[in-house]
C-alpha positions as CSV (number, residue, x, y, z in Angstrom):
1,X,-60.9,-58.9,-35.8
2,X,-61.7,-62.4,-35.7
3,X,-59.3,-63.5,-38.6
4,X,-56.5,-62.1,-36.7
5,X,-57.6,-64.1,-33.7
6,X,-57.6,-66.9,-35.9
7,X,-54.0,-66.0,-37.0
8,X,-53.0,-65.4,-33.3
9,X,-54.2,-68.4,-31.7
10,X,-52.8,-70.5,-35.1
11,X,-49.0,-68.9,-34.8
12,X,-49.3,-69.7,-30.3
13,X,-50.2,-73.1,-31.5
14,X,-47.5,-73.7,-33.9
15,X,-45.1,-72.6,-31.1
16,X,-46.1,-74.6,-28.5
17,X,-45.9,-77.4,-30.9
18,X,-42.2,-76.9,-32.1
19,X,-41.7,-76.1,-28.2
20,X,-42.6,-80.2,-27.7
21,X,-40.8,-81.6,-30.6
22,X,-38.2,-82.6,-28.9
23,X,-34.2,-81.0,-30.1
24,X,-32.6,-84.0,-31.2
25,X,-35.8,-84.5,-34.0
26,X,-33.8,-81.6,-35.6
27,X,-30.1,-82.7,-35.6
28,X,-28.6,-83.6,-38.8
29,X,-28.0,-87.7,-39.2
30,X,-24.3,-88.7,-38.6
31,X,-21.8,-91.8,-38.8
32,X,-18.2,-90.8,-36.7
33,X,-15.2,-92.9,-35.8
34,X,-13.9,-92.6,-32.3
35,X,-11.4,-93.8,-30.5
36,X,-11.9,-97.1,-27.4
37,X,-8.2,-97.7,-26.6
38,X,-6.0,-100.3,-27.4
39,X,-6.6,-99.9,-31.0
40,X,-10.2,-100.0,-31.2
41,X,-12.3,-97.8,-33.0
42,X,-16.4,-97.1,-32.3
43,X,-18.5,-96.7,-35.5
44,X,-21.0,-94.6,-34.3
45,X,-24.3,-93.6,-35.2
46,X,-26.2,-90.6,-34.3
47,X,-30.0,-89.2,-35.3
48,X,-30.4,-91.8,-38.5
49,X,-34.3,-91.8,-39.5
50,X,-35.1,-95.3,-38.8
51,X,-32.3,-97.2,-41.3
52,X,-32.3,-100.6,-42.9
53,X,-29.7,-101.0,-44.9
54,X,-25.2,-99.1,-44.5
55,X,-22.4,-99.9,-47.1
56,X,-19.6,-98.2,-45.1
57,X,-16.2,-98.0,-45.8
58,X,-13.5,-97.1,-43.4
59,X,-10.1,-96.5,-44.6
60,X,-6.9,-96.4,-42.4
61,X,-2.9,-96.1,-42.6
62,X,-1.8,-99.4,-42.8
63,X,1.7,-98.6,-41.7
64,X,0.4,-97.9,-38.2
65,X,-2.8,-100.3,-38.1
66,X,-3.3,-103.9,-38.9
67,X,-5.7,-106.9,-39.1
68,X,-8.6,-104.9,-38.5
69,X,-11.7,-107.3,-36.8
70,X,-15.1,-105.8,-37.0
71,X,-17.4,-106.6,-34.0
72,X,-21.3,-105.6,-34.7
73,X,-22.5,-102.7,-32.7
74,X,-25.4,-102.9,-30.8
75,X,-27.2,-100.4,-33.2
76,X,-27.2,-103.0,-36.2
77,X,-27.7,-106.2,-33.3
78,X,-30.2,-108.2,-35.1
79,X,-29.5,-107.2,-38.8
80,X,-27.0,-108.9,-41.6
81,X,-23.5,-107.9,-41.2
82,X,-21.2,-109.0,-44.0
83,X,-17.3,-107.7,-43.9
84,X,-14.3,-106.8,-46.0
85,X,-11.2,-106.7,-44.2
86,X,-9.1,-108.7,-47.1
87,X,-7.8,-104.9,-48.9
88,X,-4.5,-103.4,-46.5
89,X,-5.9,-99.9,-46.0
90,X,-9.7,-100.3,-46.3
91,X,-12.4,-101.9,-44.4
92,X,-15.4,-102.5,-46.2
93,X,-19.0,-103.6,-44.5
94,X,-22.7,-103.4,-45.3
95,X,-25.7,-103.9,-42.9
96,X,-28.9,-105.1,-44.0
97,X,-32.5,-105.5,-42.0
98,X,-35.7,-106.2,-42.4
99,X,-37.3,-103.6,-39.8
100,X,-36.1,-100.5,-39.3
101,X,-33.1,-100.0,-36.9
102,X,-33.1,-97.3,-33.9
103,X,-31.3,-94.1,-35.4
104,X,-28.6,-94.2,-32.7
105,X,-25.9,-95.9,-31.3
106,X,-22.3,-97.9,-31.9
107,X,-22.7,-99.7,-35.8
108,X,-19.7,-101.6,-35.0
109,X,-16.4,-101.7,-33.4
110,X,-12.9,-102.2,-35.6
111,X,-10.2,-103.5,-33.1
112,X,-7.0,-103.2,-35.0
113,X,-3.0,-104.5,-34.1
114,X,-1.4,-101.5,-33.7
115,X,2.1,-101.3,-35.6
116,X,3.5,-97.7,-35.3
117,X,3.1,-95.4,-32.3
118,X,0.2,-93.7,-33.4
119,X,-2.8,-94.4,-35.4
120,X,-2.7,-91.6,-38.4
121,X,-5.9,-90.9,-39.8
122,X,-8.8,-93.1,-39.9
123,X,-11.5,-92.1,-42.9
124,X,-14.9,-93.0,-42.8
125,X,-17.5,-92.6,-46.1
126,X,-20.8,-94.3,-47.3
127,X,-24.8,-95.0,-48.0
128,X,-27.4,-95.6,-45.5
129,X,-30.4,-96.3,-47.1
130,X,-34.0,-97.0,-45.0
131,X,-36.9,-99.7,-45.8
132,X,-38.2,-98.3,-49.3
133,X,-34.5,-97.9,-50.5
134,X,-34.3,-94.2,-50.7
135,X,-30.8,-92.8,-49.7
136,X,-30.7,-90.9,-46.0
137,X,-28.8,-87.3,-45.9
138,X,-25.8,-88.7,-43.4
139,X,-22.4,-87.0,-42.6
140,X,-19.6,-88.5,-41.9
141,X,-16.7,-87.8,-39.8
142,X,-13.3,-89.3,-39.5
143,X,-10.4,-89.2,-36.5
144,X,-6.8,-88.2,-36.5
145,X,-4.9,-89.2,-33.9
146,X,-3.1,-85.7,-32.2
147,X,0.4,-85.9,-32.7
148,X,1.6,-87.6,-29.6
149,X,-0.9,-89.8,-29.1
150,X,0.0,-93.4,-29.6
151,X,-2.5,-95.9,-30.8
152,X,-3.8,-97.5,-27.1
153,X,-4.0,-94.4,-25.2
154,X,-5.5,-92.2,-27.9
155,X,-8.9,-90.7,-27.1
156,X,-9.0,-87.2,-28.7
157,X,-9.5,-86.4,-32.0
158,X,-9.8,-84.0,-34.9
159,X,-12.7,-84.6,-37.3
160,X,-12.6,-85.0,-41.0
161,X,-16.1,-84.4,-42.1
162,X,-17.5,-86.0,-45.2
163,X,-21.5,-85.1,-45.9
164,X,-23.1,-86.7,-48.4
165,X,-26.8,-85.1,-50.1
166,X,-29.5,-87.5,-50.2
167,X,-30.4,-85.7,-53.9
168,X,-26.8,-86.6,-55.3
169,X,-24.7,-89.6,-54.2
170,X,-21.7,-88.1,-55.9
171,X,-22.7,-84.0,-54.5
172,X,-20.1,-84.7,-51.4
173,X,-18.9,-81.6,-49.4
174,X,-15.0,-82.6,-47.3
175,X,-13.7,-80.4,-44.5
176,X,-11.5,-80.4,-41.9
177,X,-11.0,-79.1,-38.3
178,X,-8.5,-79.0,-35.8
């Protein structure tokens, strides 16, 4: 009798403990590009577990975007921003700290020229890495701009999901939605 009080009482206090863990402790880490208008884009960071260090690269359709600028985000404000913009097509960036960065909010913004009337597909991949060097479990997600959009008033989007396994750089899972 008393060892299933003990069981009882144990299983109640497990609940009540998940019960104050609070939701977004379980939400899976994730880097998305979204639309600002007048051909900026938002790199945005949501439910990363304290990083220190992001190689990112963003790809784009250089047909319909150029001269891409990248402005840091108040997420990496404080930390060593170094940028690639050189390569038509690709923008390449890394972060780097020496404490720990809060686990949400804008990495950086990429304002681009706009050259066609809409902004195609915008691609975003790469490592996030926290203080001891080991490799965070981060999905990223991409924007395509809806067919009629055009590249200053677009602000829906359709995702292209890339998630990469902490375990295996190169174990990478790509869908898409609509």
């Amino acid at each position: 009798m008393i060892k299933l009080k003990r069981t009882v009482v144990f299983q109640l206090m497990l609940l009540c403990g998940l019960l104050l863990v609070p939701f977004s402790a379980f939400a899976a880490a994730t880097i998305s590009v979204a639309p600002a208008g007048n051909g900026a884009f938002v790199l945005q960071a949501s439910g990363l577990d304290a990083p220190a260090g992001m190689d990112i690269t963003v790809t784009y359709d250089s047909s319909r975007l150029s001269n891409p600028r990248v402005v840091q985000g108040s997420l990496t404000s404080g930390a060593m921003l170094a940028s690639n913009t050189g390569v038509a097509g690709t923008v390449r960036f890394a972060v780097v700290s020496t404490r720990a960065m809060n686990g949400s909010g804008p990495i950086a913004t990429i304002n681009f020229d706009p050259v066609g009337d809409s902004a195609g597909t915008i691609t975003v991949k790469g490592t996030v890495i926290n203080l001891a060097g080991k490799t965070l479990s981060v999905s990223f997600s991409g924007w395509t701009a809806p067919a009629a959009a055009t590249v200053a008033d677009s602000t829906t989007a359709t995702d292209t999901t890339d998630t990469t396994d902490e375990d295996d750089e190169d174990d990478t899972k790509k869908s898409s939605t609509d």
